[in-house]
N, C-alpha and C positions, 0 to 999 in steps of 0.2 A: 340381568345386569351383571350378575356376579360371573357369569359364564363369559358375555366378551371383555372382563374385564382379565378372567383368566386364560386370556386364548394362546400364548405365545411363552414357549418354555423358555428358561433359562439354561444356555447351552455351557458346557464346558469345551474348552481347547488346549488341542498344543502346537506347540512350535516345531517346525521341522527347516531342517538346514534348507539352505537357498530358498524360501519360500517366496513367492512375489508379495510385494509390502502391498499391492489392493487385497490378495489374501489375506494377510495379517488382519489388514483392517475389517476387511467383511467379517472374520470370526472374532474380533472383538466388537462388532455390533451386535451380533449373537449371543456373545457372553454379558451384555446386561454391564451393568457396573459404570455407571457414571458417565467418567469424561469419555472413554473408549468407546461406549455409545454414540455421542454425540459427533466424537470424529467421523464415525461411523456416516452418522447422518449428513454432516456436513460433504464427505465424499461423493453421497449416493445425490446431494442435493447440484453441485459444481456438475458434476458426468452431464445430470441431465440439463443443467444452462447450455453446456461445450457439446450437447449433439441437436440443440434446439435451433438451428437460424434465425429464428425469431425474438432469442436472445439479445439484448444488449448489455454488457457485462460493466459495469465500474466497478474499482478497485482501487481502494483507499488503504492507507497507510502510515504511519509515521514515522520522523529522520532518526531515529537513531536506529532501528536495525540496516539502514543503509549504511553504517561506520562497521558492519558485519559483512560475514561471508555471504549472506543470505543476500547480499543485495544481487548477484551474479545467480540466484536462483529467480527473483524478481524479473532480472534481464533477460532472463529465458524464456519465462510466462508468456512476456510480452512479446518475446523475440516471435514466439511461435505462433501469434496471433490469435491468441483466446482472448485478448484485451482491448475495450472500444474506448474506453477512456481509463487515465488515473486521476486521482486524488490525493493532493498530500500537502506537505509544507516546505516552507521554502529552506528549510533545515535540509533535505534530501537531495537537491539541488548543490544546495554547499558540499555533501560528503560525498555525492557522487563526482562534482568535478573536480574537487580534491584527491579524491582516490586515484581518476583517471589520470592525475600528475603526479601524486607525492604515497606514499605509502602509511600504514598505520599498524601499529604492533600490538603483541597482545600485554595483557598488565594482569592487575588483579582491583577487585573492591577495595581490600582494604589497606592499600600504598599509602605513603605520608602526603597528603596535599600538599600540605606546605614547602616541601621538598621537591613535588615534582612542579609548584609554581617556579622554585630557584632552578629551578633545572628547564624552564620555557618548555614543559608537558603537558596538553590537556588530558585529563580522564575525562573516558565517557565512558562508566561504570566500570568493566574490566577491559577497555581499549586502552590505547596510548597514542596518542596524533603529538607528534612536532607542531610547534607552536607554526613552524616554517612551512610547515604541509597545510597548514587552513589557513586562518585570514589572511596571511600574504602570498599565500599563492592566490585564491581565491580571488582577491581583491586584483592581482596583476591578469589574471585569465579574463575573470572578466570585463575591465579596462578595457583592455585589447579587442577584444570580440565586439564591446561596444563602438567602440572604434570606427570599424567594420559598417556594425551597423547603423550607424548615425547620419552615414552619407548615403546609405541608403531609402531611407525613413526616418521620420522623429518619432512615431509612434507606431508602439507593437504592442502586442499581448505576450503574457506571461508563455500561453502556449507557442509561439510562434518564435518568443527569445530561447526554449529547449528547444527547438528543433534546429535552431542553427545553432546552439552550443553542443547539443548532440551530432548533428550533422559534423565537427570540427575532432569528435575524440574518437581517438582509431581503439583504445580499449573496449574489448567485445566483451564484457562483466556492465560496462557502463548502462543504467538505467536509459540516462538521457539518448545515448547512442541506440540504442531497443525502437526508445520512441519516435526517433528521430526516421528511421529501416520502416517501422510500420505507419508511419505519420500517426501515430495513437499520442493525440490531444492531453497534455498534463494540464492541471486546473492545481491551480495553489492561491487562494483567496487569503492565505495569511500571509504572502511570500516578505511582505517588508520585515518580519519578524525574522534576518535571517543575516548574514552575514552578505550572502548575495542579494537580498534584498537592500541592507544598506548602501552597498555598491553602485545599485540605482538609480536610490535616491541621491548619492553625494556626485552621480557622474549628473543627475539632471538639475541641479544646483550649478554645474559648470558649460554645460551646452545644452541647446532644445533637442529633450530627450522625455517623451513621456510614457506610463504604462496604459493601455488600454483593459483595464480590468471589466468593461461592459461588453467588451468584444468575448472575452473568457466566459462571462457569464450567460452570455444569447448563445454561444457554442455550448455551454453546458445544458440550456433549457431546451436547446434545438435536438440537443442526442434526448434527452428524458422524453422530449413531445413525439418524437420522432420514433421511439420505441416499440415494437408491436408488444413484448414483454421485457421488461426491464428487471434484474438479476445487481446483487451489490459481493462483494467479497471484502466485506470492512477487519482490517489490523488494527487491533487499538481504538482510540477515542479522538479526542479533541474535535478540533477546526475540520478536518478533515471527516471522518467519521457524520460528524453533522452538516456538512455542505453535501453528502450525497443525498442523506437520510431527507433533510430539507427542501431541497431541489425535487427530492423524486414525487413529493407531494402533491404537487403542481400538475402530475399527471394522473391521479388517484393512487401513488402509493409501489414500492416494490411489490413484484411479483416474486421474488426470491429471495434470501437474505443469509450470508453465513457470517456471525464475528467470530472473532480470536479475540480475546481480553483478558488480561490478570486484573481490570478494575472490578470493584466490588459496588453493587446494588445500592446496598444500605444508607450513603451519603447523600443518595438524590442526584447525582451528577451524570452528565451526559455521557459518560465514557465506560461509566458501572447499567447504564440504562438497559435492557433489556430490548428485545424488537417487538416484546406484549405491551410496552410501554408505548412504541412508538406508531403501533395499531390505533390508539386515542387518540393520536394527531395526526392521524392520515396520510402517515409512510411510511408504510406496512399496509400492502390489505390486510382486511380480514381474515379475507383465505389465504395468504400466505405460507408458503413454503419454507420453514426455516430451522437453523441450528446455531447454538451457542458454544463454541469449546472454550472452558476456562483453561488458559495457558499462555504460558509465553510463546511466542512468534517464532523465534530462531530455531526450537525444536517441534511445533507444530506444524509451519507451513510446509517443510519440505517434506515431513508424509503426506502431507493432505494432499500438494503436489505431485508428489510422485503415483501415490496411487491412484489420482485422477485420469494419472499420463498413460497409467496400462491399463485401465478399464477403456478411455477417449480410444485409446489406439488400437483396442478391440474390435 
């Protein structure tokens, strides 16, 4: 016991100029030490979903790194078709078609609120959105587009209203424009929680306009059942995070699993939850495949990304 417990040294490394970052990462799996580990792991777990066809990959996520640059690494993900569906809220929807028309600058945490409400500024953390770049753009984009689509249909799915708002925006950073190029299905189960969600309920208050959220949900159970191996790449927590985790149950459980989280274990909450947690409730096999990295997103994904893209392109 003690012998395969001891089987694998702890290596030292260094750095050398222009190194490729799947390098970096493989010798920081090597080197032991926590998170560096785990990236590690989660690289070498992603390589093999992205050479598997057998794969089906969902990718969940939450709205606020879409008000970042990373949302245009998101765009890319999907642009290059490693993505069979997403996951998210309808927060992501609001920033991505904001962004595609108005712009968003940098700030800081700790700005005067009070100051930037007299000034018509939201903060979202250290962003800065013009009051005039979100809900009234938002609310006019979307107007419009339903517009469009009211004489075509009274009733759509959530995935079917991103592909013709995605199909409508010529910015190539655009999430929805990604989904729209690869028909890659969004599922947003909380969308009325949303500014564009609002939009649809006050434009279905004023003409017969309805959301078909049963249609999203049989499209969601038909990719899980339809799976030969089913793979997740969850950012974050909430609504999102548990509608894949949830859903995938139904077919006995991921086959694969990578989070990215700054929630912490200790409160019992879904979003600090563990994937050993989600083994006892039969969304996770057993034998599962998986990795945890505790970190934030914005400087996580795009190694995790990128070194996935020189190893896949290997």
């Amino acid at each position: 016991m003690r012998e395969e417990l001891l089987n694998k040294r702890i290596k030292d490394y260094r750095l050398e100029e222009y190194m490729p970052i799947s390098e970096l990462v493989d010798r920081m799996g090597c080197s032991g030490g926590f998170t560096a580990k785990n990236l590690a792991e989660a690289v070498r777990i992603l390589v093999d979903v992205l050479k598997d066809d057998r794969y089906t990959l969902l990718f969940s996520f939450p709205a606020c790194i879409v008000a970042t640059g990373l949302r245009g690494v998101i765009a890319d993900f999907i642009r290059r078709g490693y993505v069979d569906g997403v996951v998210t809220t309808g927060g992501t929807i609001d920033h991505d078609l904001a962004r595609a028309y108005g712009e968003y600058y940098h700030g800081s945490f700790d700005l005067d609120d009070r100051f930037l409400n007299k000034l018509n500024i939201h903060r979202l953390g250290n962003i800065l959105i013009p009051t005039e770049n979100y809900g009234m753009l938002i609310e006019s984009k979307t107007t419009s587009i339903l517009d469009e689509l009211s004489r075509v249909k009274d009733r759509w799915s959530v995935r079917e209203l991103c592909w013709e708002i995605g199909g409508r925006i010529e910015d190539e950073n655009s999430i929805l424009r990604a989904l729209y190029l690869r028909r890659v299905p969004l599922y947003s189960l909380g969308v009325l929680d949303s500014c564009f969600g609002f939009q649809l309920f006050l434009y279905s208050r004023r003409k017969r306009f309805e959301i078909d959220f049963w249609s999203d949900m049989s499209s969601l159970l038909d990719q899980v059942y339809d799976a030969e191996k089913l793979a997740a790449l969850i950012v974050g927590g909430g609504i999102s995070k548990h509608t894949v985790i949830w859903y995938s149950q139904f077919r006995g459980g991921l086959d694969k699993a990578i989070y990215i989280t700054t929630a912490t274990e200790y409160d019992g909450s879904l979003s600090g939850a563990r994937p050993r947690e989600a083994i006892s409730w039969g969304k996770l096999k057993p034998e599962a495949d998986y990795a945890v990295i505790d970190g934030e997103a914005t400087v996580i994904l795009p190694i995790l990304l990128l070194a996935v893209y020189e190893k896949v392109g290997r």
